[in-house]
C-alpha positions as MATLAB code, in Angstrom:
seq = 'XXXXXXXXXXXXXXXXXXXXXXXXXXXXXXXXXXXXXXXXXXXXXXXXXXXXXXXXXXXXXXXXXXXXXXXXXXXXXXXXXXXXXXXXXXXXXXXXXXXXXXXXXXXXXXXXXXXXXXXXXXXXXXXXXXXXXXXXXXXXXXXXXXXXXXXXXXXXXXXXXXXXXXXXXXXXXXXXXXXXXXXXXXXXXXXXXXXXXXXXXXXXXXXXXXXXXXXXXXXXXXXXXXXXXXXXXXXXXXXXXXXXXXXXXXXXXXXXXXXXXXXXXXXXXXXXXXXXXXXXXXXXXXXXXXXXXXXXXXXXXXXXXXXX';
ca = [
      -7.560   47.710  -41.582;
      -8.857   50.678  -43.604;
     -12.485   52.101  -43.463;
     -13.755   50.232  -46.634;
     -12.610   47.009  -45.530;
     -13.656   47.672  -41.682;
     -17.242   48.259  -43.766;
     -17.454   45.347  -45.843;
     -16.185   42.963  -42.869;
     -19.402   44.537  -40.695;
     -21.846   44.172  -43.813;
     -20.597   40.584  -43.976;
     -21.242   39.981  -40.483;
     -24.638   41.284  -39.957;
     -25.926   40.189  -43.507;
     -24.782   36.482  -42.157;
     -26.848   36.351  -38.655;
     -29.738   38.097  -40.375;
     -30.244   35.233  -42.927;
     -29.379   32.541  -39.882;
     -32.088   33.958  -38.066;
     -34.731   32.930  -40.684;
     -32.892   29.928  -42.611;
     -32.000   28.129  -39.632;
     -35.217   28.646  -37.146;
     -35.646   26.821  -33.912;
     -38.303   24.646  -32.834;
     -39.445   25.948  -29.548;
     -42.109   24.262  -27.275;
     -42.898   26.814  -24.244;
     -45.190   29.354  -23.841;
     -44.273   32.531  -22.918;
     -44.809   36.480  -22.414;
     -45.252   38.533  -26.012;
     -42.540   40.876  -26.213;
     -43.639   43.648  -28.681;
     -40.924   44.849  -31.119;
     -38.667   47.536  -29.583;
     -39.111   50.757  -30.965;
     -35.212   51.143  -32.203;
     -36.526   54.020  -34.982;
     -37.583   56.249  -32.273;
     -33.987   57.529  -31.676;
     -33.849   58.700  -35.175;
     -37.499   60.781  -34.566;
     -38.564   63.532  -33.012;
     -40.259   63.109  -29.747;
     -43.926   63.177  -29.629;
     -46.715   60.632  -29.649;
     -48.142   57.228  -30.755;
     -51.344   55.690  -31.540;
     -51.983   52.583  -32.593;
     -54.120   49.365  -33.446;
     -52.985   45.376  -33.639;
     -54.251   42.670  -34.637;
     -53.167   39.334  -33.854;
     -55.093   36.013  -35.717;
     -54.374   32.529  -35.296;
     -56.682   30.510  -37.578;
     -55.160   27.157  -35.969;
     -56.285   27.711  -32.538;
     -59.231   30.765  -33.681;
     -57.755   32.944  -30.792;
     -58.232   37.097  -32.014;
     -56.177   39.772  -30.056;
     -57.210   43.463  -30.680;
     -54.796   45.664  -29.459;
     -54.633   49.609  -28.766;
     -51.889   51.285  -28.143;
     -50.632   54.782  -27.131;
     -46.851   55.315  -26.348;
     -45.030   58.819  -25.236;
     -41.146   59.558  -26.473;
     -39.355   62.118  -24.717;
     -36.317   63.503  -25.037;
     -32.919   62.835  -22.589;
     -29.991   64.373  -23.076;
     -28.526   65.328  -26.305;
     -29.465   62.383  -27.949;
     -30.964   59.351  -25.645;
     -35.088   58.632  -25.628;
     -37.078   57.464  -23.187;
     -40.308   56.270  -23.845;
     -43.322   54.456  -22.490;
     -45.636   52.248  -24.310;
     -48.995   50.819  -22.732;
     -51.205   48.962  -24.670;
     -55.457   48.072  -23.533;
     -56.006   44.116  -24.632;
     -59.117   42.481  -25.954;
     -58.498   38.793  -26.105;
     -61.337   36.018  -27.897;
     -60.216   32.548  -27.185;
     -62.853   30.785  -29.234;
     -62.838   26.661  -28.114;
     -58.931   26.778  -27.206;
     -58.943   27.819  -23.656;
     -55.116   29.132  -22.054;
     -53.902   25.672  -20.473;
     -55.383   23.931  -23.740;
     -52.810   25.575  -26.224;
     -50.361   25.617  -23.483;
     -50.296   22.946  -20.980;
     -47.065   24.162  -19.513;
     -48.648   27.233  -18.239;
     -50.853   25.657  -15.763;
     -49.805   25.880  -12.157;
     -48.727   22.860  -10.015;
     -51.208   20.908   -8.471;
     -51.800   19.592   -5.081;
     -52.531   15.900   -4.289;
     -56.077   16.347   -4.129;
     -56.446   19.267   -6.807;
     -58.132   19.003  -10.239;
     -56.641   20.799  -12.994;
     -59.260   23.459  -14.394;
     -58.419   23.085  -18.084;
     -61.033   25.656  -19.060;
     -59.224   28.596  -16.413;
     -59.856   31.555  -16.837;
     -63.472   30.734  -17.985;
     -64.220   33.603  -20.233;
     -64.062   33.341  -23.805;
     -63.799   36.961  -23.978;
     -61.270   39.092  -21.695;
     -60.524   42.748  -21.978;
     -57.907   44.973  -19.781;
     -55.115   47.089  -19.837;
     -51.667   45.205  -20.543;
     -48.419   45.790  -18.781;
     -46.878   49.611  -19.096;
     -43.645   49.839  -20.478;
     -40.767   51.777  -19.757;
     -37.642   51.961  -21.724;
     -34.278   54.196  -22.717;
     -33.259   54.000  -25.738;
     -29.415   55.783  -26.311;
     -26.022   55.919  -28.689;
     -22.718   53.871  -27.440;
     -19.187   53.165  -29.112;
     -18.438   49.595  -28.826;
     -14.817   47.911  -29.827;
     -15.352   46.549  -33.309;
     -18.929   47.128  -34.091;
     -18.039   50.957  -33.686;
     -21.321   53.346  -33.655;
     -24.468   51.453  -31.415;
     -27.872   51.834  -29.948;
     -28.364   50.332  -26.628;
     -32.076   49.753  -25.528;
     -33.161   49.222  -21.894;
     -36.882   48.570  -20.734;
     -38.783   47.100  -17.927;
     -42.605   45.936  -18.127;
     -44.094   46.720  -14.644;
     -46.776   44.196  -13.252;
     -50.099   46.163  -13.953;
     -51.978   43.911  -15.449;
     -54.047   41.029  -15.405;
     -52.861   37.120  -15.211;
     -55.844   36.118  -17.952;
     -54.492   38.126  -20.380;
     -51.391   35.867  -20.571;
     -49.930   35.027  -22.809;
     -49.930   38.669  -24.251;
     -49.826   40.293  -20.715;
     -49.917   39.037  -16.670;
     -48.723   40.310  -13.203;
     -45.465   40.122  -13.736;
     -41.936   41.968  -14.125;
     -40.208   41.567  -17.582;
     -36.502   42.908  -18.186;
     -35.103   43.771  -21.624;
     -31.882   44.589  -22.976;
     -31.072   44.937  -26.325;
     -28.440   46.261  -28.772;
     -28.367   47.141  -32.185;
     -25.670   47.786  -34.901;
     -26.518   49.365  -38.472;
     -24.434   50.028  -41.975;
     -25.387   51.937  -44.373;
     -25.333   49.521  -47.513;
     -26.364   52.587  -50.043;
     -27.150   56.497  -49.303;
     -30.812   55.132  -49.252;
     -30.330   51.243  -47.757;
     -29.735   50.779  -44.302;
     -28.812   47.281  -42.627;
     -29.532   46.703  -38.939;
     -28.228   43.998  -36.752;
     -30.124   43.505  -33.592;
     -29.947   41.458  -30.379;
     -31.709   41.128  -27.406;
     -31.954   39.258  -23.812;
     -35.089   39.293  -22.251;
     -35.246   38.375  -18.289;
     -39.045   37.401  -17.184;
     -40.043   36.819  -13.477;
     -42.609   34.859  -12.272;
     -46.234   36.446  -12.148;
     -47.932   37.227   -8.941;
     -50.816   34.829   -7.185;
     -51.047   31.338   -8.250;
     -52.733   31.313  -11.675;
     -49.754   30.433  -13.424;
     -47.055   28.440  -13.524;
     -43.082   29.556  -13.125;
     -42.459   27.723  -16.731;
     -44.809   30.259  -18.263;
     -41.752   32.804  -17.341;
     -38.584   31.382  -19.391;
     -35.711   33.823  -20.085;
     -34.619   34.299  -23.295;
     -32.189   35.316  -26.476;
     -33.349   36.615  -29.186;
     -31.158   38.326  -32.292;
     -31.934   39.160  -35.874;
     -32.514   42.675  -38.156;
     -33.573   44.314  -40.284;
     -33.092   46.038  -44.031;
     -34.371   49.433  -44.123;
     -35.312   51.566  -48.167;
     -35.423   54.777  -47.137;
     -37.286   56.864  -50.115;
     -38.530   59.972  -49.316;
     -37.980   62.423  -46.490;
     -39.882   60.444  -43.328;
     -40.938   57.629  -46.229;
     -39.446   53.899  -45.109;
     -40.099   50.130  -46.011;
     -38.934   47.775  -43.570;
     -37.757   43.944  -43.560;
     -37.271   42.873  -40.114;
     -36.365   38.448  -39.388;
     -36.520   37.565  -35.558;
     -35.463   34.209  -33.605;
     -35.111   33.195  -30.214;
     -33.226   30.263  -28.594;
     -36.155   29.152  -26.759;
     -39.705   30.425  -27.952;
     -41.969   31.536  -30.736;
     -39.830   30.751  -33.063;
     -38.699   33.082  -36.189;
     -40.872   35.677  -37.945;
     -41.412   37.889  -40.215;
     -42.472   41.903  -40.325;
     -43.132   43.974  -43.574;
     -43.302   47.933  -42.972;
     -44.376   50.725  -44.396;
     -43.947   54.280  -42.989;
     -45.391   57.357  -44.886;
     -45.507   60.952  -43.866;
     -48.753   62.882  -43.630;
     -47.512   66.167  -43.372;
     -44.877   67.970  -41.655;
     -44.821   66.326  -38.228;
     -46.872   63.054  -38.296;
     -46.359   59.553  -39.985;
     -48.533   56.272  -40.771;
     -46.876   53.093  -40.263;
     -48.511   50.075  -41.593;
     -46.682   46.645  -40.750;
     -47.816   42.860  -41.262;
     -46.071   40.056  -39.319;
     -45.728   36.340  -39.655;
     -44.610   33.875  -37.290;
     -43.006   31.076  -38.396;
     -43.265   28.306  -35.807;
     -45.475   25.365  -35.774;
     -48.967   25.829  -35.342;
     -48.492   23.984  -31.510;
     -45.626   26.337  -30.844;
     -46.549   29.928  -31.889;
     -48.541   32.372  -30.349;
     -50.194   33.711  -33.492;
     -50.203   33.656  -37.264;
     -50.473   36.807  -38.636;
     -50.273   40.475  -36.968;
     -51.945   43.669  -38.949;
     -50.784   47.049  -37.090;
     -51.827   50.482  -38.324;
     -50.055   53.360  -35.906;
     -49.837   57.333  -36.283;
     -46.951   59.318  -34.880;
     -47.501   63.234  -34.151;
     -44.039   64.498  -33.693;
     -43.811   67.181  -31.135;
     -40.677   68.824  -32.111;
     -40.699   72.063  -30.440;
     -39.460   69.282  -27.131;
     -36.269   70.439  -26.280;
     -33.694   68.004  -27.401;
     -30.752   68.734  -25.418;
     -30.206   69.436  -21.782;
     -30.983   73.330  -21.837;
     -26.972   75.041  -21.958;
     -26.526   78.757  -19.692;
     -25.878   81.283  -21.136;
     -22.541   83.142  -20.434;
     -23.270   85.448  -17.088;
     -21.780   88.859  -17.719;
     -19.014   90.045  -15.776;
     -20.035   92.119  -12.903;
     -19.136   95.624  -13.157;
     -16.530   96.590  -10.497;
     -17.414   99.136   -7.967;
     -15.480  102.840   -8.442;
     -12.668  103.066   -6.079;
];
């Protein structure tokens, strides 16, 4: 098979489970932990530094989640990242308390025990969320050829009340991602992802709040200026929230920092989804004076022999 049709049969493959992902979603019924997008463009960066704001709105259910985040790359190697993203919560549930949007959440009950369908009993709840760590690095895979694997673990520093966008708990991630270049300026991504989540600490919540799951889809990057990008990403999963939608757009503002601003839609039902909409605004300060590269010795000079 030569290179052009090795191309198109990729392009045909990844341009097929993108539009699956968003033609055919899934109607999903259980809650469970967010999983913010993973930050596949940061192997393409320098390292440096990220600050951002989120806003999640769900006019079904009135629930408002402000979210700040700050998140360090750093380089590994000649090429991998390794990053980690932490993100400080403030959560209004309006009327619609945790256990009222999602039953399936609450713990098991005793005999004798009364459900406390207004838990955690603050309308209002503010912390810091889970802290991220993650590697993000080039493989060869048969086939698919030129890859990104991206590892990450979400350590369980955090509050239970802040579920379902944070809790006490340990989440795993693995994901993969395969790209073509469509045009010199048009990139096509393929991307999936399996995402492992253990039960959180103490009793507040139930194991069901914890599902594992799938989740694949992409994304169709116009790249038109030196650090200037708009982004079309689709989601799925087999099992929760359902498909969305994110619109980006990346500027530069200057020589080493960029403004990112992104909206996302969910798709689901309003029963089934965890919000509606999602506004982000983020700044990157590249710091690349980092070293890139494991540092290389230099050659040591022979030593001089000693006169006989």
């Amino acid at each position: 098979m030569n290179d052009r049709r090795l191309h198109g049969f990729r392009c045909a493959i990844l341009c097929s489970i993108l539009a699956t992902s968003v033609i055919f979603p899934h109607h999903l019924e259980a809650a469970a932990p967010w999983a913010e997008p993973l930050p596949w463009e940061a192997l393409d960066n320098d390292p440096g530094f990220t600050f951002g704001f989120q806003r999640f709105d769900d006019t079904a259910s009135d629930w408002q989640v402000d979210a700040f985040t700050l998140m360090s790359v750093m380089p590994q190697g000649a090429s991998n990242r390794f990053y980690l993203r932490w993100r400080h919560l403030n959560v209004h549930t309006a009327d619609a308390p945790l256990f009222t949007r999602w039953p399936e959440a609450a713990p098991p009950l005793e005999e004798d025990e009364v459900a406390d369908s207004d838990w955690p009993g603050e309308k209002g709840i503010a912390g810091w969320g889970r802290p991220e760590l993650g590697l993000l690095a080039p493989i060869e895979l048969p086939l698919l050829g030129s890859s990104v694997f991206c590892g990450e673990v979400a350590l369980p520093f955090a509050r239970n009340d802040l579920y379902p966008y944070s809790s006490r708990s340990i989440s795993l991630r693995f994901g993969l991602q395969r790209s073509v270049s469509l045009r010199e300026n048009l990139i096509l991504a393929l991307r999936a992802e399996r995402i492992l989540n253990m039960e959180a600490a103490g009793e507040d919540l139930s194991g069901d709040a914890f599902p594992a799951r799938t989740a694949w889809g992409g994304g169709l990057d116009w790249r038109f200026a030196a650090a200037g990008v708009l982004r079309l990403e689709a989601r799925t999963t087999t099992d929760t929230e359902a498909s969305r939608l994110r619109l980006m757009l990346q500027l530069p503002l200057g020589k080493d920092r960029r403004l990112a601003l992104g909206v996302m839609r969910s798709l689901a039902d309003e029963a089934d989804r965890l919000f509606e909409t999602r506004f982000s605004a983020m700044v990157t300060v590249a710091m690349p004076g980092l070293p890139n590269s494991d540092p290389v010795p230099e050659d040591i000079p022979a030593m001089p022999q000693e006169a006989q």
